[in-house]
C-alpha positions as CSV (number, residue, x, y, z in Angstrom):
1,X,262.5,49.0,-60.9
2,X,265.2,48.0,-59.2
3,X,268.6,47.4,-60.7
4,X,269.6,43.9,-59.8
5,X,273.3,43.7,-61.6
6,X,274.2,47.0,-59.0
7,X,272.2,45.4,-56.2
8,X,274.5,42.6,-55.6
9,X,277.8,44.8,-55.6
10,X,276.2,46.2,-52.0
11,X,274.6,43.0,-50.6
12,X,277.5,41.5,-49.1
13,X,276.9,42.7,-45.4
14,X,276.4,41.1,-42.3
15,X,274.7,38.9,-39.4
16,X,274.4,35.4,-37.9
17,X,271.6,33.4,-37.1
18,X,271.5,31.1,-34.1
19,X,270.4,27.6,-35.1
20,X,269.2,24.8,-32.8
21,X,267.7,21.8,-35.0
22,X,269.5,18.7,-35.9
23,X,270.8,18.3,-38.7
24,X,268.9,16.4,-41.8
25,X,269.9,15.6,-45.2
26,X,266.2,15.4,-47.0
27,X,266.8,19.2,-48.9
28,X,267.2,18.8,-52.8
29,X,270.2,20.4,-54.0
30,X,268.0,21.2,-57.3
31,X,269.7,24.6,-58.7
32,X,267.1,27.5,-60.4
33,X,267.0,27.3,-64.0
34,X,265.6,30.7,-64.5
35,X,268.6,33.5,-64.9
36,X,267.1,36.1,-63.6
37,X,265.3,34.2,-60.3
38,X,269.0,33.0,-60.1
39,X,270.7,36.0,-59.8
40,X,268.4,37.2,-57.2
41,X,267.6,34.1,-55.1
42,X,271.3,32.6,-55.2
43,X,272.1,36.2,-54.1
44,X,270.0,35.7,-50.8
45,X,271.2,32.2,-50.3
46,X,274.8,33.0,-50.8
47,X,274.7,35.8,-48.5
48,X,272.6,34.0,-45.7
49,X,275.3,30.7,-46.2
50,X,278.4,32.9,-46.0
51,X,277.9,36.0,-45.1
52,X,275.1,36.7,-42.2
53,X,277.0,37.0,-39.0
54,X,275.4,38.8,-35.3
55,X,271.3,38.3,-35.9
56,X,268.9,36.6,-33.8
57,X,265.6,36.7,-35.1
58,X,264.1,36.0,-31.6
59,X,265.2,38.9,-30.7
60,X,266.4,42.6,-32.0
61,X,269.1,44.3,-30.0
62,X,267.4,46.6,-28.2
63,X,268.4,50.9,-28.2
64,X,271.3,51.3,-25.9
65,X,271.6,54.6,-23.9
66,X,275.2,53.9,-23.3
67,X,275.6,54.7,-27.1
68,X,273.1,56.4,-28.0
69,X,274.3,60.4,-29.1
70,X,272.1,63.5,-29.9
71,X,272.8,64.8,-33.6
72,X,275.6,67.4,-32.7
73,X,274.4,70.9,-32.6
74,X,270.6,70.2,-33.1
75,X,267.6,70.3,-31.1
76,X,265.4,67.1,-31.6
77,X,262.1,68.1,-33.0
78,X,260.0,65.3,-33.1
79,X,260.0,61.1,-33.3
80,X,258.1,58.5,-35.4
81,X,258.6,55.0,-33.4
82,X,257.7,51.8,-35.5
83,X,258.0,48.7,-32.7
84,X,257.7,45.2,-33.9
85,X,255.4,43.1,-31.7
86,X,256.9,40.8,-29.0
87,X,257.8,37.0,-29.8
88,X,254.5,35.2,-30.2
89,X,253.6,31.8,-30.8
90,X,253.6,30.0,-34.2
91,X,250.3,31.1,-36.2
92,X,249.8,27.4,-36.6
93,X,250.6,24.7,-34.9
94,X,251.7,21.8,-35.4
95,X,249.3,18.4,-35.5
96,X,250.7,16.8,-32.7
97,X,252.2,19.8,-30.5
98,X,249.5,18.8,-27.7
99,X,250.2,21.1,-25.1
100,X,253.7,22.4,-25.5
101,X,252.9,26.1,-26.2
102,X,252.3,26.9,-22.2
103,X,254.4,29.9,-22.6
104,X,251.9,32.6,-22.3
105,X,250.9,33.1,-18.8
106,X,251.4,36.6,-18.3
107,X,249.6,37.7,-14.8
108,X,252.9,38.8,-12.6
109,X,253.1,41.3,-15.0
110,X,249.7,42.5,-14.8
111,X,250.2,44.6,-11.8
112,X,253.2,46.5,-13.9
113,X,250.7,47.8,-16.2
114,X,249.5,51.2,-16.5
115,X,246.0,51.5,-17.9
116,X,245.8,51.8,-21.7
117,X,242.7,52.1,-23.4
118,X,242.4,51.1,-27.5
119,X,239.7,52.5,-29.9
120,X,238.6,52.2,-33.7
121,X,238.7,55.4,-35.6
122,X,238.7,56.2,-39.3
123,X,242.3,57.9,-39.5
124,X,245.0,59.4,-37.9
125,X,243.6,62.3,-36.5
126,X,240.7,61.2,-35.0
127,X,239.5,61.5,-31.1
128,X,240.6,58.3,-30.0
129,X,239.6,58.9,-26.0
130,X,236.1,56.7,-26.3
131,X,238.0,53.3,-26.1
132,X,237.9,50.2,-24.1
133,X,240.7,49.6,-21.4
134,X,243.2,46.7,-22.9
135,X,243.1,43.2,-21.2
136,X,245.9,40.7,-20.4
137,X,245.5,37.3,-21.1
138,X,246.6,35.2,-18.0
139,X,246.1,31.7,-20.0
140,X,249.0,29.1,-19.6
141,X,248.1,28.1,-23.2
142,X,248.8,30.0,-25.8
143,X,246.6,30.6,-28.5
144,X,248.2,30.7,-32.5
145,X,250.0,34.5,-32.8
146,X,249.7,34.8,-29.2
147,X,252.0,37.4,-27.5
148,X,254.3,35.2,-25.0
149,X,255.6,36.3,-21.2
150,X,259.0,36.6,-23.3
151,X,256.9,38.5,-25.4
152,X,255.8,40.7,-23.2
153,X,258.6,41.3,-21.4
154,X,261.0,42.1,-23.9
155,X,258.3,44.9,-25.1
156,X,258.1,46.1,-21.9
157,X,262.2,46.5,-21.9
158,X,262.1,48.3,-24.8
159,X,259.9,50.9,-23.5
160,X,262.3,51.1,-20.3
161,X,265.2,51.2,-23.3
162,X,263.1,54.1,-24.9
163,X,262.7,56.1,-21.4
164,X,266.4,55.7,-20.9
165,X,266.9,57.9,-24.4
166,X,263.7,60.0,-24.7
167,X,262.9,60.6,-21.1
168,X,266.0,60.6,-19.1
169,X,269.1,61.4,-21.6
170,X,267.2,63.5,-23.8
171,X,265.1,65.1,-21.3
172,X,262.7,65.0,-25.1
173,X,259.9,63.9,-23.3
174,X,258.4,64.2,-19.9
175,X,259.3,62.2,-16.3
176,X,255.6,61.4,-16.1
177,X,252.3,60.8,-17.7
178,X,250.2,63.4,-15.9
179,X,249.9,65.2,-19.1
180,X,249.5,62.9,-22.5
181,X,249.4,65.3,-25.2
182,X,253.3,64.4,-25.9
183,X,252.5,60.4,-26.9
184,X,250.2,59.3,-29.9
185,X,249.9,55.5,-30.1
186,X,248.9,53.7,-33.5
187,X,248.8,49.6,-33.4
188,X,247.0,47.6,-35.9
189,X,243.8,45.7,-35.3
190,X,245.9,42.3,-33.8
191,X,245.7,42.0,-30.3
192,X,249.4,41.0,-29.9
193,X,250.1,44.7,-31.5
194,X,247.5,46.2,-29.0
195,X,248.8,44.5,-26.1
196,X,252.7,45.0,-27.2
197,X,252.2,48.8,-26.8
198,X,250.2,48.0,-23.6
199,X,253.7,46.8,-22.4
200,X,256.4,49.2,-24.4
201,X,254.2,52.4,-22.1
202,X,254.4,50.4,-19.0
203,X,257.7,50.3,-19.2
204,X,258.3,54.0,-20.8
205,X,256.0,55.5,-18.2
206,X,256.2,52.6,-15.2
207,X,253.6,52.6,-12.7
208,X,254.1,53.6,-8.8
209,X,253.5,57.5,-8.6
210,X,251.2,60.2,-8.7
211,X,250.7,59.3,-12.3
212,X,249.8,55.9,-12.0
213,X,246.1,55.8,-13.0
214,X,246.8,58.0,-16.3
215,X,245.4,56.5,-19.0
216,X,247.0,56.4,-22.2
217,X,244.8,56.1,-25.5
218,X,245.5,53.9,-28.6
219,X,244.3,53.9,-31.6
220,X,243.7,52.0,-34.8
221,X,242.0,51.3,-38.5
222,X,238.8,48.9,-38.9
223,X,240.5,46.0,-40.9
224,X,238.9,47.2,-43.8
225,X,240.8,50.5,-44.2
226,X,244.3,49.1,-42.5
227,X,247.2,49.8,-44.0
228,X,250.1,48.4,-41.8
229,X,250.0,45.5,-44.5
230,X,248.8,44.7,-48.3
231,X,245.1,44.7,-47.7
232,X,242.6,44.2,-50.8
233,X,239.8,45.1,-48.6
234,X,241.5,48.6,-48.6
235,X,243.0,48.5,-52.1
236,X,241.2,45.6,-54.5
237,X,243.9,46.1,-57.1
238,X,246.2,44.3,-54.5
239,X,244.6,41.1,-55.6
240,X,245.5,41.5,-58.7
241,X,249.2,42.4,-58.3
242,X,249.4,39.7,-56.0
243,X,247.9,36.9,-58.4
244,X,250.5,38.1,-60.9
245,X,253.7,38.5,-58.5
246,X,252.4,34.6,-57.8
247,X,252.2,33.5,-61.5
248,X,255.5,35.0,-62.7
249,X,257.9,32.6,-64.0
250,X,260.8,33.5,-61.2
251,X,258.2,32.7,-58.0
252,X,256.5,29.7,-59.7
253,X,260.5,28.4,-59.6
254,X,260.5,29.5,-56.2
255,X,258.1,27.5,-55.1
256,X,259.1,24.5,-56.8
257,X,262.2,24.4,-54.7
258,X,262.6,22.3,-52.0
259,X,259.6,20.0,-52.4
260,X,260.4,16.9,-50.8
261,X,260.8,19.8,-47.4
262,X,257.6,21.2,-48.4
263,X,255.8,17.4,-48.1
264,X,257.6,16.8,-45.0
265,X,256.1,20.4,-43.1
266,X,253.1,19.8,-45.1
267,X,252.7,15.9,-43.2
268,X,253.1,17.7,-39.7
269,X,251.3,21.2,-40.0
270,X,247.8,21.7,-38.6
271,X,246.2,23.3,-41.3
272,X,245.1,23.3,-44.8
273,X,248.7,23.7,-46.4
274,X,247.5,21.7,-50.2
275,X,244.9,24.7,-50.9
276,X,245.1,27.9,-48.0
277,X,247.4,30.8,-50.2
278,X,249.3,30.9,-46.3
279,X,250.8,27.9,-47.9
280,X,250.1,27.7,-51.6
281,X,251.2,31.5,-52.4
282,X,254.3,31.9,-49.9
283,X,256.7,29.9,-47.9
284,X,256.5,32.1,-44.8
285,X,254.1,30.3,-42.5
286,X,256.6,27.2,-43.0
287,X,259.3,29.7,-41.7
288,X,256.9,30.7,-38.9
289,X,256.2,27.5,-37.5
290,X,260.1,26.6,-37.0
291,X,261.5,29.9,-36.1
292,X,259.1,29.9,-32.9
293,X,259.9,26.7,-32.0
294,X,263.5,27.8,-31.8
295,X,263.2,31.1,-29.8
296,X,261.4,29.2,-26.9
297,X,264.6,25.8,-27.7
298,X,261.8,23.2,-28.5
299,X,262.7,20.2,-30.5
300,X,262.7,20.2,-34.2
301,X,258.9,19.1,-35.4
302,X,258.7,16.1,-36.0
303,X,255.5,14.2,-38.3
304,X,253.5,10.9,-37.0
305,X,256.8,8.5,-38.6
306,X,259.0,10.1,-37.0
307,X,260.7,12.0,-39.9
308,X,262.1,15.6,-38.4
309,X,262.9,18.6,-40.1
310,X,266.5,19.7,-39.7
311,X,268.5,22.5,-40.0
312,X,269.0,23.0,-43.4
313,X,265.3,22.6,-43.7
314,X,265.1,25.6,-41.4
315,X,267.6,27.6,-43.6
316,X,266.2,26.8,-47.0
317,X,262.5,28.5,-45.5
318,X,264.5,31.3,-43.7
319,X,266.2,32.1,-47.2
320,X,262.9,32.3,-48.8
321,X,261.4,34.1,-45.8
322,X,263.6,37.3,-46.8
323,X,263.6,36.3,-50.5
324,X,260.1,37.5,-51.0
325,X,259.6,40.7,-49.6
326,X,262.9,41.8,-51.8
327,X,261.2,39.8,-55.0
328,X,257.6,41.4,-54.4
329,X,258.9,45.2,-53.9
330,X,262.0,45.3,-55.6
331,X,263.0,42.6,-58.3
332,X,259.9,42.1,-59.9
333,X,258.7,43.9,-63.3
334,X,255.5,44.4,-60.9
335,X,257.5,45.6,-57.6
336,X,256.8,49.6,-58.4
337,X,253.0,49.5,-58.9
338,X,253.0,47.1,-56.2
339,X,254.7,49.0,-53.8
340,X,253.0,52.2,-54.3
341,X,249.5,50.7,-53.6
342,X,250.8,48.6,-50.2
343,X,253.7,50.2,-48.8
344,X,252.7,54.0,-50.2
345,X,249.1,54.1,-48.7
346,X,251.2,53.6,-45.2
347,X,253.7,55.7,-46.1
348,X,251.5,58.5,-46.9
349,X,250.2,58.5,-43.5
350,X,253.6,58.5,-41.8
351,X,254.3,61.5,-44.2
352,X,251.0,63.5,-42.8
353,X,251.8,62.5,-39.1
354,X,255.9,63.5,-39.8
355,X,254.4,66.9,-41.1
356,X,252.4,67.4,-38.4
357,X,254.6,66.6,-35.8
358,X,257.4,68.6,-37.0
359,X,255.0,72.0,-38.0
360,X,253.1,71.9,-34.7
361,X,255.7,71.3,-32.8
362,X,258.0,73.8,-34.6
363,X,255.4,76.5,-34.2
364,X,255.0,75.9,-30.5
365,X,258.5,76.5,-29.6
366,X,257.9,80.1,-31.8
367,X,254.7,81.2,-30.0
368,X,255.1,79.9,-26.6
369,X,251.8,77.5,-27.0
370,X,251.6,74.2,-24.2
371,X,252.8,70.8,-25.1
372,X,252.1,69.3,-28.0
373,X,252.5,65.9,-29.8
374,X,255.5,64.9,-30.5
375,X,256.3,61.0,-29.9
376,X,254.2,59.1,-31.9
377,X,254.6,55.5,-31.4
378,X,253.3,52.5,-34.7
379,X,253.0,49.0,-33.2
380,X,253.1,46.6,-35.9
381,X,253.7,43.6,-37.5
382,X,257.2,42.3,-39.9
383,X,255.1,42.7,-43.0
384,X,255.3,46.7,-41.9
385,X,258.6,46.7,-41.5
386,X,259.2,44.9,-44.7
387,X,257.3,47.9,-46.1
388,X,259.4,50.3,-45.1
389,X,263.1,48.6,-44.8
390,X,261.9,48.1,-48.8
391,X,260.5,51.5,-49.7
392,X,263.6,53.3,-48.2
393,X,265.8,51.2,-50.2
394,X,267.2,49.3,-47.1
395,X,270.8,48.0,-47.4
396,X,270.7,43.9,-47.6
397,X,271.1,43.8,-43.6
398,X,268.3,46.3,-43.2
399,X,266.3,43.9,-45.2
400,X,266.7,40.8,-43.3
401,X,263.1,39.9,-41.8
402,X,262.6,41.9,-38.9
403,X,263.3,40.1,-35.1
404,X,260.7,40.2,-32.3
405,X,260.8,43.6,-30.6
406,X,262.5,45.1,-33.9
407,X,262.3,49.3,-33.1
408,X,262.7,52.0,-35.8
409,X,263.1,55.6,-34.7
410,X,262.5,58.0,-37.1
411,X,263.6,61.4,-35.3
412,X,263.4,65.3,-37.2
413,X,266.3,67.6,-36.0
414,X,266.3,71.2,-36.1
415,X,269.7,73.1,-36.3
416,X,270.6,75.2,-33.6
417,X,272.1,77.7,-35.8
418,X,269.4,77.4,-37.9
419,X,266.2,77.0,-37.4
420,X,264.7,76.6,-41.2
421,X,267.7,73.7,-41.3
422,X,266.1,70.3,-40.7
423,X,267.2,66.9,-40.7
424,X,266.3,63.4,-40.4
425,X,267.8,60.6,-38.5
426,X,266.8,57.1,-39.2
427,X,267.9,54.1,-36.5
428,X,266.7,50.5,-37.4
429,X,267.6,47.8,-34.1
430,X,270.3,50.0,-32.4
431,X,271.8,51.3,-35.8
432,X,271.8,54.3,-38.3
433,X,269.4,52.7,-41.3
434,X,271.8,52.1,-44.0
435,X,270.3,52.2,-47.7
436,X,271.6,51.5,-51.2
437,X,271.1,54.1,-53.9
438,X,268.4,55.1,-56.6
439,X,269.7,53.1,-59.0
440,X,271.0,50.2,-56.8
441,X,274.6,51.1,-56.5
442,X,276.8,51.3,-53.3
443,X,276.4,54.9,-52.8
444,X,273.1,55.8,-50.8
445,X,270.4,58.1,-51.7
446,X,270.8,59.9,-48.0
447,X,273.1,59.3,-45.0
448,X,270.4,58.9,-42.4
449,X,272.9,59.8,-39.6
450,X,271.7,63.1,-40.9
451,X,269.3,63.4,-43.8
452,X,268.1,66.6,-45.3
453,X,264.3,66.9,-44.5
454,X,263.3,68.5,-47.6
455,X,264.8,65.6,-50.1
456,X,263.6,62.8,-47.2
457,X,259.8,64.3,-48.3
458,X,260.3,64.7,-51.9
459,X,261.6,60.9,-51.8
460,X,258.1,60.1,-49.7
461,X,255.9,62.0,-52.3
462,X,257.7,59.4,-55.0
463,X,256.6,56.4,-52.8
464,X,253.2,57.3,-52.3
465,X,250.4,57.4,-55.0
466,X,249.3,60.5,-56.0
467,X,245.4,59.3,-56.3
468,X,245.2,56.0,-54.2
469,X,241.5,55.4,-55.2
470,X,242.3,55.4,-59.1
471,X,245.3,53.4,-58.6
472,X,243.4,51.0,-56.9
473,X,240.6,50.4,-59.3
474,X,243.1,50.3,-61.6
């Protein structure tokens, strides 16, 4: 588990968030009683308060060719892209929002699109070609999680962002799309996901030349077997972990923080906040249902007598918004087995894809064979990126809940003196991943400016469960 003394000697990093809400006064200045919740939570909250300088959440800073560099005296093998989906709307809304989420009329964009299709397949590796062609929504409304026009254009930036690298820097992949074996594309079963790489290709591979009726193929898991997120359809044991992350005496003080905020949101929220788990189990749907508001500047919500929420209402949710994830796969006496059984069924997939990538590709280069695979692109959700900013051990930046349009680039490169030499390099929102080490001190497990290969697997293999289906009857 986790060391939290050593944790908080590293913590002390960086970022600012940009606020819009008026100020209110209704938060309870109630302290935690538990030590060890404490420790951990008045970590978060003192860094956030003092300390978090340069983030937007509306919006990651997107890769910059200008300062972008090639790992010196290397030859880039292969890359694993994890994308965040695009901003969205709130996944509820509030009771009397009435029409004010008219954000997501998307159809001057439609004739920028290239034409993806999406299928359902088992795993990885499976013929994803028999898919149906991905549809825009042209709705003024927006529908809860719906993927905005902001949305979709910032997704469709970053894949001009990505060409600028990849394609035209890099000369990595090719100028045009007459020939798809290079690109693999993953999302999850969420529409927003499916559309979001709809948009990221469009903009890697615009539309207007010879190539502009290639169709690119995307795949992904029936919800019963997805692992972009904790799934107890896929792992039933998660339901148990989950119950017991819930019960422990540090999250049931959690929880109890802040409650005259939590009546408040409770009095304006259009849903069933005294019994759903969305609301019962976890503060992040509160967090949800402000942060959107802000990344589109609508007013702070306000309940049927007028009484607002604020800005410090605001901070106290984003607080626990990142609190969790770290208290779930890290601080918690249950964070191990839990992580192995949500984060390490991902994982183990992005291990067989990274091994495939890098051995098919490494083996074409030796016998001369025709392109093969080697940009494999993940559109997902935060909850993935919590997975793996908290498997690899993420720095306390790193860990921050991921922006809209957050990008990960997970890239093999092969030494050019020699070619049994490999390395990985690890970029999280325009910078090298920065990560703590195995026992929570300042020095890092690997420097992913340049991380040996070989450890970079052997510390996969520790994340991911040796026998998934006994651990998860477990």
């Amino acid at each position: 588990m986790y060391n939290k003394m050593k944790l908080s000697s590293n913590f002390f990093l960086i970022t600012t968030l940009y606020f819009s809400f008026s100020t209110s006064s209704i938060l309870e200045s109630t302290l935690p009683t538990n030590q060890a919740f404490n420790l951990s939570y008045g970590q978060e909250s003192d860094f956030i308060e003092n300390y978090l300088t340069g983030y937007s959440y509306c919006l990651a800073d997107p890769p910059k060719v200008s300062t972008y560099e090639p790992l010196k005296d290397s030859t880039l093998v292969s890359v694993q892209a994890f994308v965040r989906h695009g901003d969205r709307s709130p996944l509820y809304y509030n009771k009397n929002d009435g029409d004010i989420w008219d954000f997501c009329n998307k159809s001057d964009i439609v004739p920028l699109l290239r034409p993806v299709k999406t299928a359902e397949v088992p795993d990885s590796f499976s013929d994803a070609s028999n898919g149906t062609l991905v549809d825009i929504a042209v709705q003024t409304l927006c529908f809860p999680g719906d993927l905005t026009k902001k949305g979709a254009e910032d997704s469709f930036n970053l894949g001009s962002a990505i060409r600028e690298i990849y394609v035209d820097k890099l000369g990595f992949l090719s100028n045009s799309l007459e020939n798809t074996n290079q690109i693999r594309v993953r999302t999850s079963i969420a529409i927003r996901t499916i559309r979001t790489a709809a948009y990221i290709l469009s903009g890697l591979y615009p539309v207007g030349g010879p190539d502009s009726n290639v169709t690119v193929h995307s795949f992904h898991y029936p919800f019963t077997k997805e692992n972009m997120y904790a799934n107890s359809l896929l792992c039933p044991r998660v339901a148990n972990l989950t119950n017991s992350l819930v019960a422990s005496p540090d999250f049931q003080e959690y929880l109890g923080l802040n409650k005259t905020a939590i009546t408040l949101l409770n009095s304006m929220i259009d849903g069933n906040t005294s019994s759903s788990v969305d609301f019962t189990q976890t503060r992040s749907y509160y967090f949800d249902t402000l942060s959107t508001r802000i990344c589109h500047n609508l007013p702070a919500p306000c309940n049927s007598d007028g009484e607002c929420a604020g800005k410090d209402v605001y901070n106290s949710m984003f607080v626990g918004a990142n609190w969790e994830p770290l208290f779930q796969k890290r601080f918690s006496k249950y964070s191990q087995q839990y992580d192995l059984i949500t984060a390490g069924l991902f994982l183990s997939d992005i291990k067989k894809d990274l091994e495939f990538l890098v051995q098919s590709n490494l083996k074409k280069k030796k016998c001369g064979q025709k392109e093969s695979q080697k940009f494999l692109m993940y559109s997902v959700h935060d909850l993935t990126f919590a997975f793996l900013a908290n498997s690899l051990l993420a720095d306390r930046q790193n860990s921050l809940i991921s922006p809209f349009s957050s990008h990960m680039f997970l890239e093999v490169w092969k030494s050019n003196s020699n070619a049994n030499n490999l390395s990985v390099r690890i970029m999280l929102n325009n910078r090298i991943l920065k990560v703590v080490g195995l026992d929570g001190s300042d020095q890092p497990w690997c420097d992913f400016n340049s991380c040996d290969y070989n450890k970079f697997i052997k510390f996969l293999n520790s994340k991911i469960p040796s026998n998934s289906t006994a651990e998860c009857m477990a």
